[in-house]
DOTORLO-220193 format. One line per 2 residues: number of its first residue (from 1); for each residue x, y, z of C-alpha. Coordinates in pm, whole numbers. Layout:
REM residues N
NUM = X,Y,Z; ...
This chain:
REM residues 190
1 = -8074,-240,9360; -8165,-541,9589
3 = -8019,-875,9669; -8230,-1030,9360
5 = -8160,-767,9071; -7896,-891,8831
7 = -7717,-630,8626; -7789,-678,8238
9 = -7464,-642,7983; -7389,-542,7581
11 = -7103,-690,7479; -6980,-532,7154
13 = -6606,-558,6986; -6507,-295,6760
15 = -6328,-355,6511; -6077,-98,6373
17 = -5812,-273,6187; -5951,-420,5867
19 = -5944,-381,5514; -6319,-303,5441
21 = -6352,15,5292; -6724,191,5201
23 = -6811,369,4860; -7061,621,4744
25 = -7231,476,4399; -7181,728,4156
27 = -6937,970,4336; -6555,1030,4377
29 = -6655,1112,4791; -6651,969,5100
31 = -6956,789,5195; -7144,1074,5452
33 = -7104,1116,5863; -7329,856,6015
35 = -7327,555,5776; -7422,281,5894
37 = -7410,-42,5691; -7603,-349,5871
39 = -7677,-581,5559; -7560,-740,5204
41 = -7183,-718,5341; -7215,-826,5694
43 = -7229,-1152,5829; -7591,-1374,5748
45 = -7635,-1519,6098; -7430,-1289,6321
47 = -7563,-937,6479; -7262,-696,6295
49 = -7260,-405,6145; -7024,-123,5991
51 = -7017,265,6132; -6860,575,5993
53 = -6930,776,6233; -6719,1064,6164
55 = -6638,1262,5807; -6327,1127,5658
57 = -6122,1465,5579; -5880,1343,5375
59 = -5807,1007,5219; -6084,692,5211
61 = -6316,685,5547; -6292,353,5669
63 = -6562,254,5932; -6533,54,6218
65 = -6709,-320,6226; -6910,-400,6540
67 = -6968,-767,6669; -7264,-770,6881
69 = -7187,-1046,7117; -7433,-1047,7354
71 = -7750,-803,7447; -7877,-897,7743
73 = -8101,-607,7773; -8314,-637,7413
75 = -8227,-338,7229; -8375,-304,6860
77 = -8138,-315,6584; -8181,68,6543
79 = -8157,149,6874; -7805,-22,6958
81 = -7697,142,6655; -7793,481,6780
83 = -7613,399,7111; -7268,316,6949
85 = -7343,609,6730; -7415,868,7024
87 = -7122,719,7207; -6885,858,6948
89 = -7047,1207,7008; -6873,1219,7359
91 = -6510,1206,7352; -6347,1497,7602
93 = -6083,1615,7370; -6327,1658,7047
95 = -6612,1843,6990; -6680,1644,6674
97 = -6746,1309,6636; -6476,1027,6625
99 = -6475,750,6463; -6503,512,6722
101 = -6697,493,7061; -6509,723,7344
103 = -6469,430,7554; -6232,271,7306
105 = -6020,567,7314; -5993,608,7700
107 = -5937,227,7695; -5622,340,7486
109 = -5483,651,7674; -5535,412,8002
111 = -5338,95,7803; -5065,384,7714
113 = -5034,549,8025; -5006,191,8235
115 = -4739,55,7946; -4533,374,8065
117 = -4535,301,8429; -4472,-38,8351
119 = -4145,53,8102; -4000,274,8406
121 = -4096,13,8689; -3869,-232,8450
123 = -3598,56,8484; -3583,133,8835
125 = -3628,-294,8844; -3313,-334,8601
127 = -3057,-22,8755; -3132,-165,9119
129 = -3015,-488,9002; -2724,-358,8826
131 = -2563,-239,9159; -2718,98,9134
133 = -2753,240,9487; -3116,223,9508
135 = -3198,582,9761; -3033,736,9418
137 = -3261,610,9150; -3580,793,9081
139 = -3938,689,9232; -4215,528,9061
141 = -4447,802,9011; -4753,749,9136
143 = -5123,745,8962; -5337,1055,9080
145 = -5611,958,9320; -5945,1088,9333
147 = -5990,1244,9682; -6288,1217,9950
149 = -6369,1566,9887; -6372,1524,9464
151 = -6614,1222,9565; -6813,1388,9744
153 = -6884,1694,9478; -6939,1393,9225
155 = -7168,1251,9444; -7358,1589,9504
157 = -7401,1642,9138; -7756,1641,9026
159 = -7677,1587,8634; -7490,1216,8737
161 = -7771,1068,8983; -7915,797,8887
163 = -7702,745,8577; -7418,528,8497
165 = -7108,672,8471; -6696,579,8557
167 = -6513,622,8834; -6156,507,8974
169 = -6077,565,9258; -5765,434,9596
171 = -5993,218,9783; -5684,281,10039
173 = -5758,626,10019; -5855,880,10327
175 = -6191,873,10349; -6317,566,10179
177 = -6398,230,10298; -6540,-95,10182
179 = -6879,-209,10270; -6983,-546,10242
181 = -7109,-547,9895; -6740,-470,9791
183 = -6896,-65,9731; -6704,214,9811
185 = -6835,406,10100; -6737,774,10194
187 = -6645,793,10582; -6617,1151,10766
189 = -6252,1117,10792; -5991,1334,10657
């Protein structure tokens, strides 16, 4: 990308927790995998929609509600829809579909796993300050780090050039520096 290009966004909220639930005319079952409801219910001037994305095995499906906020890029109606409906196709621990985009749940796991580090930093914080001898309390884990070497595979990988895709990584880390654009660079070091 040069100096000039500007990145273009999607801003979508998904919401889970509501009391909208979606009926089959005629029918005792849940309304089908892939529903997705976009008028009559939804708001008259605001780009929303509803998505089951997933078969509801037992009890009522309830799909999730999408706010479009902003599409900077100009997808159609039916193509944003297919987006948020392919994203639920890609979750690592399902081979099904869920019923909300993968993102959402690695968002989660992430908000989980921090709100655990956080709970025992506010230990070790707490028994320190209670006249515990500090060398006897335990450390603060630490996160696992991607290393050069994982970067570099990553980086050799045909199937993810040239497409988007997430990655954390210790800027600190062996290996890695900062170039002026505030990018990640991989250095010969070990």
């Amino acid at each position: 990308m040069g100096q000039g290009d500007l990145l273009k966004c999607i801003v979508i909220i998904a919401q889970k927790n509501h009391h909208t639930k979606l009926f089959q005319a005629d029918s005792p079952d849940n309304i089908p995998p892939r529903t997705i409801v976009d008028s009559s219910i939804v708001h008259p001037r605001q780009y929303d929609f509803y998505m089951c994305a997933q078969a509801g095995p037992i009890g009522t499906s309830r799909p999730t509600h999408y706010h479009v906020l902003l599409d900077e890029i100009g997808f159609s109606t039916d193509n944003l829809q297919k987006l948020v409906l392919s994203l639920s196709y890609v979750h690592q621990r399902s081979t099904a579909t869920i019923f909300v985009v993968a993102a959402i749940c690695y968002a989660h796991l992430a908000a989980a796993q921090m709100g655990q580090f956080m709970k025992f930093k506010e230990f070790a914080d707490t028994s320190s300050g209670s006249g515990v001898n500090s060398s006897s309390s335990a450390a603060i884990p630490e996160l696992p780090l991607l290393h050069a070497d994982e970067l570099r595979d990553i980086e050799a990988t045909k199937a993810v050039k040239g497409k988007p895709f997430f990655l954390e990584v210790d800027i600190k880390g062996p290996g890695l520096k900062l170039d002026n654009m505030g990018k990640a660079i991989l250095t010969d070091q070990d």
